[in-house]
N, C-alpha and C positions, 0 to 999 in steps of 0.2 A: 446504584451508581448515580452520581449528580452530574444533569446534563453540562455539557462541554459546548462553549463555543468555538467553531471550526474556521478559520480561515482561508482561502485558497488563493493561491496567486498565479495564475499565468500555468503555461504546461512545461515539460520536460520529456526526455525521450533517453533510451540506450537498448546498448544491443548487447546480448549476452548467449553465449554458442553452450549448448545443452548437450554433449555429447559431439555426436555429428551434423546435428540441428540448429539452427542458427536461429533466433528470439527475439523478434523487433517489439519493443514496448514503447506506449504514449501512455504519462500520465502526465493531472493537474497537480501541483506542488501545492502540499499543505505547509502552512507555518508553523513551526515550532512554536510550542507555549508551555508554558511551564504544567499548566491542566494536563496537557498531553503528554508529557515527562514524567508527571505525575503516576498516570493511569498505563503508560509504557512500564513503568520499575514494575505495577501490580502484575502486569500481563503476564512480564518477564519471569517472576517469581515463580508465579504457577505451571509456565513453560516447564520447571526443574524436571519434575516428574517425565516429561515425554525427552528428556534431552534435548529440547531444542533451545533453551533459553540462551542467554548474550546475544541475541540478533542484533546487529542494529537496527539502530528506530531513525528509519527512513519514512515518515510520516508519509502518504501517497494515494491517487484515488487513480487507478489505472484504468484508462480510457480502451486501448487497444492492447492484445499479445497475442492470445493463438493464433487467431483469425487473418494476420495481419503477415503478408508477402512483404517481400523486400521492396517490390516496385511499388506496392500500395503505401508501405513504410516511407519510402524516398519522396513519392508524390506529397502526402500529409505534412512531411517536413515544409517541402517546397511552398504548397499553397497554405502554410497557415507561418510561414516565414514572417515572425514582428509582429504574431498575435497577442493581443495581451486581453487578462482577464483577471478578475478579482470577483471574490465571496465571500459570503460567508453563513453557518448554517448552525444549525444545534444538533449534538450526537446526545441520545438519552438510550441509547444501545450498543454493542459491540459483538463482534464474531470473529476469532483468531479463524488465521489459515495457515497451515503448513503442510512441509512436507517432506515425509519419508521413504526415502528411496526411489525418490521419481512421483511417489504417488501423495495427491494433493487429498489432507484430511482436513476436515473441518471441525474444529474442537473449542474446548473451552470457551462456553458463550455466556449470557449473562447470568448465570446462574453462579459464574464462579466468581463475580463479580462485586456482586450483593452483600457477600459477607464480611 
């Protein structure tokens, strides 16, 4: 794989209920690039095989989820209220994650990559 320049800009947040569970997420927002659209169509392809492929490509670098209460969620909101941040970095690796039936596999890493 040829390394990718990464961008990041500033964070994001949402909540998403897993059942009866309820999902507070913080992540930093990557920017779209076409390098990264690029290497998404790749990912996606190989996904076929496991059924998981057409995800969206929601570029992302999640800061918080499991570990993360609702109060502790609200608080981070609160105190980082009009934070702002920018980066940027090199990716010369990758490692898919997903998940089946609740349960998170880690698959297709650079090896499917290379070819």
């Amino acid at each position: 794989m040829r390394p990718i320049r990464v961008q990041i800009k500033d964070t994001g947040y949402f909540m998403k209920r897993y059942g009866k569970r309820m999902n507070y997420v913080i992540y930093l927002r990557v920017i779209k690039s076409r390098q990264l659209g690029a290497l998404w169509q790749r990912i996606n392809k190989k996904l076929r095989k496991y059924k998981a492929n057409n995800l969206p490509f929601v570029p992302h670098m999640t800061l918080a989820y499991h570990d993360l209460s609702k109060e502790n969620f609200n608080r981070a909101l609160r105190e980082n209220k009009g934070f702002r941040f920018s980066g940027s970095f090199t990716v010369n690796k990758v490692m898919v994650s997903y998940r089946i039936r609740g349960r998170r596999r880690v698959a297709i890493a650079i090896k499917m990559l290379k070819k």
